[in-house]
Wavefront OBJ file of the C-alpha trace (Angstrom):
o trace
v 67.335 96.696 104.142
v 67.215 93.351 102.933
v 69.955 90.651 102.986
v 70.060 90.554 99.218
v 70.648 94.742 99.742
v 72.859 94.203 102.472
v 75.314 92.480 100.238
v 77.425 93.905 97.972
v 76.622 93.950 94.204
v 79.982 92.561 93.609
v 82.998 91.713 95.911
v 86.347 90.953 94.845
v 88.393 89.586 97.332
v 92.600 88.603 96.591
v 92.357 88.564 93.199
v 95.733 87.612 90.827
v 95.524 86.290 87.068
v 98.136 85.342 85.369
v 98.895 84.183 81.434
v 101.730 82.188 81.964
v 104.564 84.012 83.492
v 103.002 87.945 83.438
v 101.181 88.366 85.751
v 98.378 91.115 85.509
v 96.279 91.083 88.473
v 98.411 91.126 91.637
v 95.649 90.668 94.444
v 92.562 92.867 93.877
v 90.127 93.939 96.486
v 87.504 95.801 95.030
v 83.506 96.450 96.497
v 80.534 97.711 94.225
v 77.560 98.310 96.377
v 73.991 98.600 94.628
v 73.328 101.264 92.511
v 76.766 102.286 92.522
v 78.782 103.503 89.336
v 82.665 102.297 90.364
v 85.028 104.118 87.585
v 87.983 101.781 86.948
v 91.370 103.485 84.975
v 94.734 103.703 84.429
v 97.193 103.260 82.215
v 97.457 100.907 79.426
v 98.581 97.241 80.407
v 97.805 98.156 84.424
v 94.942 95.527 84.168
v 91.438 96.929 83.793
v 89.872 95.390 81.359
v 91.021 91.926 82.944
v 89.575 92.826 86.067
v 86.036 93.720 84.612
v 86.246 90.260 82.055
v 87.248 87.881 85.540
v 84.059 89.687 87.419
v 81.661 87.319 85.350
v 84.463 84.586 84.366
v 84.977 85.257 80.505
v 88.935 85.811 82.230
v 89.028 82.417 84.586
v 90.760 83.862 87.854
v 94.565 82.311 88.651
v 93.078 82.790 92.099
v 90.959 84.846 94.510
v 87.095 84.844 95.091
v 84.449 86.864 93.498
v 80.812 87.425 94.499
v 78.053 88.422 92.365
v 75.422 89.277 94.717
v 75.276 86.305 96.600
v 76.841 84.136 94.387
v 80.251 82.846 94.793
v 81.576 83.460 90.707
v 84.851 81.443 91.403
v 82.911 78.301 92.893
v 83.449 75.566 90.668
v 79.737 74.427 90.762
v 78.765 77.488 90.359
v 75.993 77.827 87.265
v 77.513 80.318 85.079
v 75.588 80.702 82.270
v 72.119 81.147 85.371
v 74.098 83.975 86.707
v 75.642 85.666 83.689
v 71.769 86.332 83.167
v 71.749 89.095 85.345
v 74.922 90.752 84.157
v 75.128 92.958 80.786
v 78.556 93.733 79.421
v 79.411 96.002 76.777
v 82.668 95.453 75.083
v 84.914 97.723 73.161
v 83.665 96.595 69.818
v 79.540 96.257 69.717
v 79.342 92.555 68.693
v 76.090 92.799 66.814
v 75.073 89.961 64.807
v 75.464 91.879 61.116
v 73.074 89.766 59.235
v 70.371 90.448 61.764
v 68.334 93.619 62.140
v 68.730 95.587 65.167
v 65.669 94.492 66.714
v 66.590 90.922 65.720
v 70.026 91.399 67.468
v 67.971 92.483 70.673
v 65.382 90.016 70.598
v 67.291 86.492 70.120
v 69.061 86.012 73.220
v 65.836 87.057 74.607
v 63.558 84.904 72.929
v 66.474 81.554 72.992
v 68.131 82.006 76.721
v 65.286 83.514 78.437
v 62.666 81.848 76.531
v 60.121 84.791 75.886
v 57.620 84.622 73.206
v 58.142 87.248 69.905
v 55.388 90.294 71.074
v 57.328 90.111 74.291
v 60.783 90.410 73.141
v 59.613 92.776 70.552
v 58.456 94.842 73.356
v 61.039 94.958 75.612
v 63.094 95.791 72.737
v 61.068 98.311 71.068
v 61.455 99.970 74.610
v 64.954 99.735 75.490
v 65.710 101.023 71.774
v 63.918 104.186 73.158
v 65.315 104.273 75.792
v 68.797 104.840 74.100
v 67.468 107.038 71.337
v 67.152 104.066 68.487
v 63.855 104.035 68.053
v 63.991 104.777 64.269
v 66.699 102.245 63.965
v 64.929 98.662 64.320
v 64.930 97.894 61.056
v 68.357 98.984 60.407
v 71.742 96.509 60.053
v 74.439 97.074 62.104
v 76.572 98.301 58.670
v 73.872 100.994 58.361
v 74.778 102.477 61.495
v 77.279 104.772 62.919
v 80.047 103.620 65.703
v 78.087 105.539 67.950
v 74.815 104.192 67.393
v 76.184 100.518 67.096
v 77.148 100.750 70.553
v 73.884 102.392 71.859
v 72.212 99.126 70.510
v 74.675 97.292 71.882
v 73.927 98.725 75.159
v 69.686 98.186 74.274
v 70.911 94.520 73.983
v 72.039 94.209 77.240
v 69.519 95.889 78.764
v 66.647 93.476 77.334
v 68.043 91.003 79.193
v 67.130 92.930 82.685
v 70.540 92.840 83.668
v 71.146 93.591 87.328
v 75.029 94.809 87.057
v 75.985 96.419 84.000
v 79.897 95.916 83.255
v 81.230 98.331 80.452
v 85.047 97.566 79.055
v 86.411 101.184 77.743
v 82.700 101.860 75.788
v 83.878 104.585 73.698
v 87.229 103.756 72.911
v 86.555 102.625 69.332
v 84.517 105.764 68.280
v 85.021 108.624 66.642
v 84.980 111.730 68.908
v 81.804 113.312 68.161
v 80.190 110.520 68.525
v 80.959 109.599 72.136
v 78.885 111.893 73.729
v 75.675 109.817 73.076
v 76.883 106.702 74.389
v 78.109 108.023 77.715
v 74.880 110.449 77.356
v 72.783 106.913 77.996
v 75.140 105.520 80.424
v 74.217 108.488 82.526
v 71.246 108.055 82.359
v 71.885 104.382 83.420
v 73.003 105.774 86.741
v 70.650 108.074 87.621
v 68.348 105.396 86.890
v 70.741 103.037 89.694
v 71.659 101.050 87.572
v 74.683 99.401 88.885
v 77.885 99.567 87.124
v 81.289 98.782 86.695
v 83.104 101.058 83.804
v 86.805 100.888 82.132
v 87.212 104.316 81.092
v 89.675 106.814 79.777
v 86.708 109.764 79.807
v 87.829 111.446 83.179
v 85.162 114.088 82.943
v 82.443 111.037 82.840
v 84.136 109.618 85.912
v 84.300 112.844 87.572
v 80.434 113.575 86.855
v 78.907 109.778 86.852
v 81.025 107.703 89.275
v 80.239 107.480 93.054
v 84.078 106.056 93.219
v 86.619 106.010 90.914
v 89.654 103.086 91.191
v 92.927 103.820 89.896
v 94.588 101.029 88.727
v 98.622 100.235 87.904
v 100.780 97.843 87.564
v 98.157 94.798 88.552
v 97.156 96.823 91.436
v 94.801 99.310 93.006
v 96.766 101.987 94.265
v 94.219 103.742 95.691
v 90.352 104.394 95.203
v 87.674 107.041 96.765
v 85.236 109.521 95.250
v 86.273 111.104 92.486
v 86.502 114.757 93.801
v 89.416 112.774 96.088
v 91.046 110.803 93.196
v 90.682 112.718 90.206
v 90.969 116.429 92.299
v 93.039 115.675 95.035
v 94.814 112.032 94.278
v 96.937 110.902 97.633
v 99.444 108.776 95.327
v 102.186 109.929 93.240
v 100.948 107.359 91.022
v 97.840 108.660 90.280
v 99.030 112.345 90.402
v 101.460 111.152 86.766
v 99.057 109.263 85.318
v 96.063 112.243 85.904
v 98.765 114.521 84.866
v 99.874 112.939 81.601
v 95.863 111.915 80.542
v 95.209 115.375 80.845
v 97.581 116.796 79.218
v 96.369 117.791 75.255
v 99.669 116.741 74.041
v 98.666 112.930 75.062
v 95.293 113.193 73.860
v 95.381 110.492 71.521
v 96.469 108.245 74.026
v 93.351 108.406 75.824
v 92.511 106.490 73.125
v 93.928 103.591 72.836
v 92.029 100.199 73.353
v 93.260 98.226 76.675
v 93.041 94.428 74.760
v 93.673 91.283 75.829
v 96.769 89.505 74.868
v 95.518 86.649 71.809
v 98.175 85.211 72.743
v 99.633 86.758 75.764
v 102.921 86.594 74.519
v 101.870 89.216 72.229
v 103.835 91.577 74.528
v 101.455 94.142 76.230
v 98.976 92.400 78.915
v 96.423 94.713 77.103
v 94.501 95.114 80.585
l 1 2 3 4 5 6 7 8 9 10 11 12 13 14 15 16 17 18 19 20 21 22 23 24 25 26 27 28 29 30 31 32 33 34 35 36 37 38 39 40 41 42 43 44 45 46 47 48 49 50 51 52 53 54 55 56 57 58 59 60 61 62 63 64 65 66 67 68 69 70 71 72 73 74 75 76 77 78 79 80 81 82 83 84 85 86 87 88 89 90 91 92 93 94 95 96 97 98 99 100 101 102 103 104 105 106 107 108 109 110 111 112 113 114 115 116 117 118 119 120 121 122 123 124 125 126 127 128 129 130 131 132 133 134 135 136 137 138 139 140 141 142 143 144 145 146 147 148 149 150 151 152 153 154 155 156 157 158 159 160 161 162 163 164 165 166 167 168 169 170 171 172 173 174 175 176 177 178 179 180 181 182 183 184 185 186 187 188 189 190 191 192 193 194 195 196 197 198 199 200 201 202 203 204 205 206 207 208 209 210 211 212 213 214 215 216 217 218 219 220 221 222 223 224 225 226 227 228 229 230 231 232 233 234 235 236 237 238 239 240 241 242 243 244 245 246 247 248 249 250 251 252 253 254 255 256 257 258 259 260 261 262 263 264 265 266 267 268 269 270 271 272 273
């Protein structure tokens, strides 16, 4: 194995963030080794999606270290826009450019950050719109398409930039139901292919059936973490044991649903993570 294998993916090491007086990460220690899928959820507000955001610094850590392969994230020399490269992140909402073509949204950070000519962008595109079932779509607009497919573009995106870490923030939380089995049909496909991820999710049958470990998260914390046949079928915490318990219960469905956003501004009352 080499060194660069011998490392973790990502390492998270004593991490707290804080907007102003809440604080929402109380002192996270969290491994991803390569090729691993890591499931990250909890309950709304019990600071998921700021965990995934500080892992490549759009959240700027209150303190704590992170490593990105070998690459210390919360050094302040660090150059973050060289290693943000090598990390794809999928938000919530798809963030496509509407006034470009679907190709066009895949092909400009391409062709401006990594500095590849048209044919090759156009190719790597053209593949990685196969790849999650869009290859009809690469003349489309974003407003053409469904929620679903926006977000499987949205994933093609990320994936033309050869990411190395692929960090999804609650994927299908802004779709209709019948159209979230594609998406997390090409995420799974993302893992068998080791791709290595981090995912915010409120699907507990995709964590159950994609994650190698699934971390349960509450109250700024990880209260406890292991494979999911031990944290989703057998959870050690009373914490986890309500949480699993009201999530799966049909009379909370629509719960499952609802987005974990960031405070704009964090006053706004619910840390959102």
């Amino acid at each position: 194995m080499s060194n660069d294998q011998a490392r973790p993916a990502v390492r998270i090491s004593d991490l707290h963030k804080s907007f102003g007086s809440l604080e929402v990460l109380r002192g996270i220690d969290v491994e991803v080794g390569h090729g691993e899928v890591v499931c990250v959820i909890g309950p709304s507000g019990s600071g998921k999606s700021t965990l995934l955001r500080c892992v490549n610094l759009l959240e700027q850590p209150t303190s704590g270290r992170i490593w990105v392969g070998d690459v210390e994230m919360t050094d302040p020399d660090v150059e973050i826009d060289t290693v943000r490269r090598g990390i794809g992140m999928v938000f919530q909402s798809f963030n496509l450019f509407p006034h470009l073509t679907v190709l066009d949204n895949l092909t400009i950070a391409q062709r401006r950050v990594l500095r590849r000519g048209r044919a090759e962008a156009e190719r790597i595109a053209r593949g990685n719109l196969a790849r999650v079932g869009l290859t009809d779509k690469a003349d489309a607009f974003p407003a053409q398409l469904s929620g679903g497919q926006q977000q499987r573009a949205a994933i093609a995106r990320s994936l033309s930039m050869d990411p190395e870490l692929m960090l999804f923030d609650e994927p299908t939380s802004a779709l209709d139901p019948e159209l979230v089995g594609d998406v997390l049909t090409v995420m799974r496909k993302l893992a068998e292919d080791g791709m290595t991820m981090m995912v915010v999710t409120h699907e507990m049958a995709f964590a159950r059936e994609v994650a190698d470990r699934v971390v349960f998260m509450d109250g700024g914390v990880v209260v406890e973490q292991g494979p999911p046949q031990e944290v989703l079928g057998a959870p050690r915490h009373e914490r986890t044991r309500a949480f699993l318990a009201r999530v799966l219960d049909p009379t909370h469905v629509a719960e499952l649903g609802r987005p974990d956003r960031a405070p704009e501004p964090p006053s706004a009352g619910d840390d959102g993570r």
